[in-house]
KOLGU-375989 format. One line per 8 residues: for each residue x, y, z of C-alpha. Coordinates in Angstrom, 2 decimals. Example, Ala and Ser with C-alpha at 12.3 -4.5 7.8 and 13.67 -1.06 7.14 Angstrom:
<recs>
12.30:-4.50:7.80 ~ 13.67:-1.06:7.14
</recs>
This chain:
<recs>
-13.19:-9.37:-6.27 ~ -15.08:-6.71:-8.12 ~ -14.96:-6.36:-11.90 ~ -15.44:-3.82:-14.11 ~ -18.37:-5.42:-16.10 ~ -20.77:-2.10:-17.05 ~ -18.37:0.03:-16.06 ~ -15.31:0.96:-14.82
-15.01:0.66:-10.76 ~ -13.12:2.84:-8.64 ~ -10.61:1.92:-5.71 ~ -8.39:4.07:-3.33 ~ -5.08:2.28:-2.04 ~ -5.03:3.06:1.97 ~ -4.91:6.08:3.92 ~ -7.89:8.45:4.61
-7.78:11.58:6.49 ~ -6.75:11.52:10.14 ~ -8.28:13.50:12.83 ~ -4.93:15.19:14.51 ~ -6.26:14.31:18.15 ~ -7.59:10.64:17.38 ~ -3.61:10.06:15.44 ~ -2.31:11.44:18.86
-4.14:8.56:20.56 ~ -3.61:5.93:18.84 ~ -0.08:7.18:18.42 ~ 0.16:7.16:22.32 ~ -1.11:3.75:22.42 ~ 1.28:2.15:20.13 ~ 4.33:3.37:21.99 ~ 3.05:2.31:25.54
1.21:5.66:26.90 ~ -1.62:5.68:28.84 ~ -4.54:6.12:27.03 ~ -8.67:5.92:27.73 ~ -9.44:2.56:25.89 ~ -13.09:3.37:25.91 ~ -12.83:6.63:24.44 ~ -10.40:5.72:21.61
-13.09:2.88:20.97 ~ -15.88:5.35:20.55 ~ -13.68:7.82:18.45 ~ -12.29:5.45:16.43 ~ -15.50:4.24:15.83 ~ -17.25:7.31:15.06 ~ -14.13:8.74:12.65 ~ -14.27:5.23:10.64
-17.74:5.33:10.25 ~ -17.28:8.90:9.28 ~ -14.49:7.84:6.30 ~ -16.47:5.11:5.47 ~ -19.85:7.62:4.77 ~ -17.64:9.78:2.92 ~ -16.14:6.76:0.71 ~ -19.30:5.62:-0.27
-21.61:9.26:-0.96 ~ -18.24:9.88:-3.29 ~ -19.20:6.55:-5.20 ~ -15.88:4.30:-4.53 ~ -16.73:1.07:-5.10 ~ -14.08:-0.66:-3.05 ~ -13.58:1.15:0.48 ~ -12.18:0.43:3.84
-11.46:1.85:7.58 ~ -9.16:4.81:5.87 ~ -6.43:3.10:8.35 ~ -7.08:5.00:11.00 ~ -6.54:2.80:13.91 ~ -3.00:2.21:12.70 ~ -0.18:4.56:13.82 ~ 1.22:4.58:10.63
2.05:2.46:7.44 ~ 4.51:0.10:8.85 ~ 5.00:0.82:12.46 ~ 1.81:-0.67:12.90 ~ 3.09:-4.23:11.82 ~ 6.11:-3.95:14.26 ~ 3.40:-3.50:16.72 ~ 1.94:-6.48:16.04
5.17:-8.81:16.40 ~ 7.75:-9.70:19.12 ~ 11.43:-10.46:18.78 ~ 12.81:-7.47:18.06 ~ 14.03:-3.88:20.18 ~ 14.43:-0.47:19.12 ~ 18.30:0.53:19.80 ~ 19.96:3.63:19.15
21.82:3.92:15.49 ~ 25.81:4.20:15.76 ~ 26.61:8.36:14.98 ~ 26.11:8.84:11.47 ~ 24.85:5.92:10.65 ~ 22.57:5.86:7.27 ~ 19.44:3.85:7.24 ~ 17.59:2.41:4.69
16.82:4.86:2.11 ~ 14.01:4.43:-0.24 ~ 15.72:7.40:-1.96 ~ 19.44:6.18:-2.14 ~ 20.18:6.20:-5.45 ~ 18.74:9.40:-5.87 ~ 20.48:10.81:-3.29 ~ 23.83:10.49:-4.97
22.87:12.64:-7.96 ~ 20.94:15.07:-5.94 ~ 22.95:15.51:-2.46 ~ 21.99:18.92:-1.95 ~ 18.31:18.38:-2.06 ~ 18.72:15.66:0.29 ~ 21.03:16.80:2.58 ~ 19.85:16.70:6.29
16.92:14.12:5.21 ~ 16.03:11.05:6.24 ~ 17.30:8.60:8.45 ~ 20.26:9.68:9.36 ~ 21.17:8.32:13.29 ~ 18.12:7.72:15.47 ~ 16.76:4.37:16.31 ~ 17.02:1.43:14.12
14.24:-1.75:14.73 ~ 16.50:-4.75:14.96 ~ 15.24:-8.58:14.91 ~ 17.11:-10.34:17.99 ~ 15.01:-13.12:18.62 ~ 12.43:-15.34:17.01 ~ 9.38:-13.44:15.61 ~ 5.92:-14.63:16.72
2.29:-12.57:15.53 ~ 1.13:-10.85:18.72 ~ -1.47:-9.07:17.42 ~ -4.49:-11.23:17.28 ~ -6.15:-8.50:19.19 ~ -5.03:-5.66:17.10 ~ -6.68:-7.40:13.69 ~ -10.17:-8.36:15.41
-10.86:-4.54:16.55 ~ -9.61:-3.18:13.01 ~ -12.29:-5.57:11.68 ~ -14.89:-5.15:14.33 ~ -14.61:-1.00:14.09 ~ -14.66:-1.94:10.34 ~ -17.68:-4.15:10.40 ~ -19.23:-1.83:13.25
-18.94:1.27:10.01 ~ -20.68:-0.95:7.10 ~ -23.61:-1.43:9.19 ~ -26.16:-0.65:6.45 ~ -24.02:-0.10:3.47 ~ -24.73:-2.35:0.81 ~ -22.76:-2.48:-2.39 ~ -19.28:-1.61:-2.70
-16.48:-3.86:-1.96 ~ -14.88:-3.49:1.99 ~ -11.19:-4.05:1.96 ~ -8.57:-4.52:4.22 ~ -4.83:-3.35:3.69 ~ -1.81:-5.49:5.47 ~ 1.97:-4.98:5.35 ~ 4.20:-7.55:2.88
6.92:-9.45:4.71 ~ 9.70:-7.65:2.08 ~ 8.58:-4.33:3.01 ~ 8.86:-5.08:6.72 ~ 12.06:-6.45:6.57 ~ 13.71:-3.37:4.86 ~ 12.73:-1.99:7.94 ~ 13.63:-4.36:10.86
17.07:-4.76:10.62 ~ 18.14:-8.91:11.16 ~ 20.73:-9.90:13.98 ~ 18.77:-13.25:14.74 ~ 17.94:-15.51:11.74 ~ 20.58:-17.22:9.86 ~ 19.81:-16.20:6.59 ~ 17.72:-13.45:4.31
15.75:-16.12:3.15 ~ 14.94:-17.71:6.79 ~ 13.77:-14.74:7.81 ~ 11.74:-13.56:5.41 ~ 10.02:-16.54:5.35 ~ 9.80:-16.22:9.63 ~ 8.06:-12.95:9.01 ~ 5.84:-14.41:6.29
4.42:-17.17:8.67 ~ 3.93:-14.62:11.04 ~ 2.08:-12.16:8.95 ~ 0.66:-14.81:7.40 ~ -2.00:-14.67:10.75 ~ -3.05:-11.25:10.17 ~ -4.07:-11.88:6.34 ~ -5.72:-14.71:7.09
-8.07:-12.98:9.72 ~ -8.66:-10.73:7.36 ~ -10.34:-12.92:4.79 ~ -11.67:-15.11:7.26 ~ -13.96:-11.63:8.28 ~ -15.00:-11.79:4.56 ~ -12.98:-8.77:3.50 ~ -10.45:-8.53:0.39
-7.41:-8.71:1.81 ~ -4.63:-5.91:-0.27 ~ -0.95:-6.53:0.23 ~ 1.10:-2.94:0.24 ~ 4.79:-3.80:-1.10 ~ 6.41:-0.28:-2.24 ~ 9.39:-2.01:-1.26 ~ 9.52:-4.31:-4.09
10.19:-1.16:-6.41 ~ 11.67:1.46:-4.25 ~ 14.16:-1.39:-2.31 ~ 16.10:-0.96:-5.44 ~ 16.89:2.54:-4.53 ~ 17.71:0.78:-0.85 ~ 19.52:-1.51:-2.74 ~ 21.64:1.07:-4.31
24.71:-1.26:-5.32 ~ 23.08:-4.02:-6.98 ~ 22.78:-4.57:-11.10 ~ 19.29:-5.22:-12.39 ~ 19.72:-8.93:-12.86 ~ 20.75:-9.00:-9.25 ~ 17.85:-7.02:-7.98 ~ 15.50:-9.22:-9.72
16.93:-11.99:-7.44 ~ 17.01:-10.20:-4.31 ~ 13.22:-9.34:-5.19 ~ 12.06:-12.82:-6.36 ~ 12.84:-14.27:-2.83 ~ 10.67:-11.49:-1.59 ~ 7.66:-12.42:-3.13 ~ 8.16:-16.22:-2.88
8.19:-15.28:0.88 ~ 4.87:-13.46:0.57 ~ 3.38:-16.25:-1.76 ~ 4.20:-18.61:1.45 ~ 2.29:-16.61:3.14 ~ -0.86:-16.74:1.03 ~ -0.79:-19.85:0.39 ~ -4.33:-20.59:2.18
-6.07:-17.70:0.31 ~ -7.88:-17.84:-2.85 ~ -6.00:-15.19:-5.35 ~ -9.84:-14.19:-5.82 ~ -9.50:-12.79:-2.74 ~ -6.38:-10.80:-2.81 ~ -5.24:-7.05:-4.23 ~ -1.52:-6.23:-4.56
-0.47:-3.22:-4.45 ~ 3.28:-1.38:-4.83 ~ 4.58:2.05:-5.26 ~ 8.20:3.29:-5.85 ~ 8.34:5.20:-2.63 ~ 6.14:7.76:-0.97 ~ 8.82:10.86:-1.28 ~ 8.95:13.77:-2.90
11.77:13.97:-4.89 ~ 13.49:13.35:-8.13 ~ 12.65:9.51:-8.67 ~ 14.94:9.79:-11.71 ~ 16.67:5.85:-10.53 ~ 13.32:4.60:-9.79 ~ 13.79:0.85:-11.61 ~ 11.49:1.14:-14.82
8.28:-0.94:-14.91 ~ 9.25:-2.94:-17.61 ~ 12.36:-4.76:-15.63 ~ 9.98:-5.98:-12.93 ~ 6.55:-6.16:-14.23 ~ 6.97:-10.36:-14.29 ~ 7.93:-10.37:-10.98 ~ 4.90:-8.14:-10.19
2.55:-10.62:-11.93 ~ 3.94:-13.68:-9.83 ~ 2.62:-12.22:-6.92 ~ -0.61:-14.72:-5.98 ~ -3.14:-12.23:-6.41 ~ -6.26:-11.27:-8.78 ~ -5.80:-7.42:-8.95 ~ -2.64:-5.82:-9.20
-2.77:-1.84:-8.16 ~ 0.29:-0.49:-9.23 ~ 1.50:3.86:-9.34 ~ 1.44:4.99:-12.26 ~ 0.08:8.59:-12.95 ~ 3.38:10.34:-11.48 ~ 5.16:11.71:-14.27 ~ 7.98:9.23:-13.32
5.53:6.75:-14.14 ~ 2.71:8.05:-16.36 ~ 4.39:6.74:-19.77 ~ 4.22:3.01:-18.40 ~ 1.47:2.33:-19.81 ~ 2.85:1.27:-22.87 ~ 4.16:-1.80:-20.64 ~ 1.19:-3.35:-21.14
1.40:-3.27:-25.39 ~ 4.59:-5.87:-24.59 ~ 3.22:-7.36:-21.44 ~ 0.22:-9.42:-21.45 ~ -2.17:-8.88:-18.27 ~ -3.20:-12.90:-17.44 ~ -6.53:-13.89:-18.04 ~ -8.77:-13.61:-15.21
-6.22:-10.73:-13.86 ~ -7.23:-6.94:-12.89 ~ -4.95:-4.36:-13.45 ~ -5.64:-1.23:-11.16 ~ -3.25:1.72:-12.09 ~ -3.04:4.83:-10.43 ~ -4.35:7.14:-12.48 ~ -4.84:10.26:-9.50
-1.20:10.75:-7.64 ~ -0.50:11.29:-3.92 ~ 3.28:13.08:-4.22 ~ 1.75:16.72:-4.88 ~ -1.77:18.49:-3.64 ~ -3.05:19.20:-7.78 ~ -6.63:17.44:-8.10 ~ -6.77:15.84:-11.52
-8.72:16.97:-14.18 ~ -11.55:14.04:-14.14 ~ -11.11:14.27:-18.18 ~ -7.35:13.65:-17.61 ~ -8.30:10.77:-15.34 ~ -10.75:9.35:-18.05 ~ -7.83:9.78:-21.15 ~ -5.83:7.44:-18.64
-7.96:4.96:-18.17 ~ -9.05:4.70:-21.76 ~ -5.47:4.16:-22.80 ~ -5.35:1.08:-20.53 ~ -8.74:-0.32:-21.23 ~ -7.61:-0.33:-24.95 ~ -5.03:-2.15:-24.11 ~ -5.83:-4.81:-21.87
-9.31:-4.75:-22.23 ~ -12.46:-2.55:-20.08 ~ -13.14:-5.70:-18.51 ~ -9.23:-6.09:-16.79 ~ -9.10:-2.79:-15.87 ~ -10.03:-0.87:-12.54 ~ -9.07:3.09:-11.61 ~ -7.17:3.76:-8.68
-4.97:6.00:-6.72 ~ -0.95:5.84:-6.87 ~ -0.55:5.37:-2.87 ~ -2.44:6.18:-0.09 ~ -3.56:9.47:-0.29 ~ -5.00:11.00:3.06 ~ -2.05:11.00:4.97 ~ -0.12:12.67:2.22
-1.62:15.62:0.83 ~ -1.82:18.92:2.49 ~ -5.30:19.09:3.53 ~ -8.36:16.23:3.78 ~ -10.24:18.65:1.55 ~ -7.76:17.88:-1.12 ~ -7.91:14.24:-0.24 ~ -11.71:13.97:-0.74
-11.08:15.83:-3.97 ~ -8.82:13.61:-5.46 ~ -11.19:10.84:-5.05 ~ -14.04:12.64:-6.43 ~ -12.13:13.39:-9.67 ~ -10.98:9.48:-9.67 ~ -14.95:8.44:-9.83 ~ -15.75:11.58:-12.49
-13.01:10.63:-14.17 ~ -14.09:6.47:-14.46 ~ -17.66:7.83:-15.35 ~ -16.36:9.34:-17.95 ~ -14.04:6.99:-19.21 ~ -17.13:4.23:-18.79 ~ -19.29:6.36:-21.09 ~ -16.39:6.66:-23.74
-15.56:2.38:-23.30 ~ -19.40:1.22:-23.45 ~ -21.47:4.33:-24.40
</recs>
């Protein structure tokens, strides 16, 4: 994994801009439409190669295929696995809700959002990794784009077992901790592929922060539980990989809203750090968020640990000042040290802002802003 040795490197945390027609594809594709193979090949190809020039003439230093071969965050992991059917939600019936506790406070703002009926993905048998296919054309497309780029670091992003489980409701295993640790083993394919192509391999949990909002019944001590189990699970399934080669990241949701329950840092920042990882990417410019940084005064970052904060948002379509950028990063360098400390983006970004110009944007101001903040830490 990259460090920050001269200066402070720059990452992005997933999604680039998407090409409507190319998401229509590969949209089609995932739910069983008929689609030209060859000719999503070629545009894939071409439209990764195209977010991967744009990553690297912007001056990222870690970069990867923008996810554009997925159909979306964490359908695309259903995809890859067999045991469960899509069935029609009883009238009425809530789903999971990263914004549940919010909800309560602010009904009106919520009302008609979210969830509500529709299909729910239920687990009904025993859940086996189909997608050995998938993975080797996400890395061949992803090789085929860093033909000739020599430098920064390619990455790789892949679903955590607790986050796919809020989503795939359980009917078959026994027991929340049997099948989190089914889906683990089964996952547990996909990241290894991944490293095995020589790519860093980053773990996306939001879940682990905004299932407490899922959660919405449970006392802090008892969410702590409910989330250790959740990351044992994902340890089990990275057990073969060298933390060297792994990046964590987690969010408190993707949603625009209040985020006034989101749990506070501070009550699972140890869990965070148990995760079997190097680098640890976690949101925090949001102004939910942006005062966390003082965490770290109480909280000591391990040795041989990176800490990656978000320090450019995804929840609104401002680009940050690259000076405000910089002022964030300083704060954490001077607290864990220049060395421990990388500048990324709260989420993934190009699939949530209202135009790819403001995308590219962001990510220009992220690399200003760690210039600057480089010339103020070294000089």
């Amino acid at each position: 994994m990259l460090r920050s040795t001269e200066r402070i490197l720059t990452m992005h945390a997933g999604t680039t801009p998407r090409i409507p027609e190319l998401r229509q594809m590969v949209l089609d594709k995932s739910t069983g439409e008929s689609v030209d193979q060859a000719e999503l090949t070629a545009r894939l190809r071409e439209a990764i190669g195209e977010t991967v020039r744009r990553q690297v003439e912007i001056g990222l230093d870690s970069i990867n295929d923008g996810e554009l071969g997925k159909s979306s965050f964490t359908n695309y992991a259903r995809e890859r696995l067999t045991g469960h059917v899509n069935r029609l939600a009883q009238p009425g019936n809530v789903l999971a809700r990263i914004y549940g506790r919010d909800a309560a406070d602010f009904p009106g703002y919520f009302e008609g959002r979210g969830n509500l009926g529709g299909y729910e993905v239920v687990c009904v048998g025993p859940l086996e990794y189909t997608g050995q296919e998938a993975v080797a054309e996400d890395i061949a497309n992803f090789k085929a784009a860093l033909e000739g780029v020599d430098g920064p670091e390619p990455y790789l992003p892949a679903v955590a077992p607790g986050t796919i489980e809020h989503w795939m409701k359980n009917e078959y295993y026994a027991s929340d901790e049997e099948y989190l640790f089914a889906i683990a083993d089964a996952m547990r394919v996909e990241y290894n592929a991944i490293v095995d192509a020589g790519f860093l391999l980053q773990i996306d949990d939001p879940d682990l922060a905004d299932g407490w909002q899922i959660q919405s019944g449970m006392t802090v001590p008892e969410y702590r539980k409910f989330a250790q189990l959740r990351i044992e699970a994902l340890n089990h399934a990275l057990r073969d990989i060298p933390e060297s080669s792994v990046r964590f990241h987690m969010c408190w949701g993707s949603y625009k809203g209040p985020h006034i329950h989101d749990i506070p840092l501070e009550d699972i920042v140890d869990l965070i750090l148990d995760v079997k990882a190097e680098g640890y990417s976690i949101e925090a410019s949001n102004p939910r968020h942006d005062h966390e940084w003082a965490v770290w005064k109480d909280v000591k970052l391990p040795d041989g640990k990176l800490l990656i904060p978000g320090v450019v948002g995804h929840a609104n379509d401002f680009i940050e000042h690259p000076e405000l950028v910089a002022q964030r990063l300083v704060r954490y360098a001077e607290v864990v040290g220049r060395e421990s400390v990388m500048a990324g983006t709260d989420c993934g970004i190009g699939s949530r802002v209202g135009h790819a110009k403001v995308c590219w944007a962001k990510f220009e101001s992220l690399v200003e802003g760690a210039r600057l903040a480089s010339k103020a830490l070294w000089g």
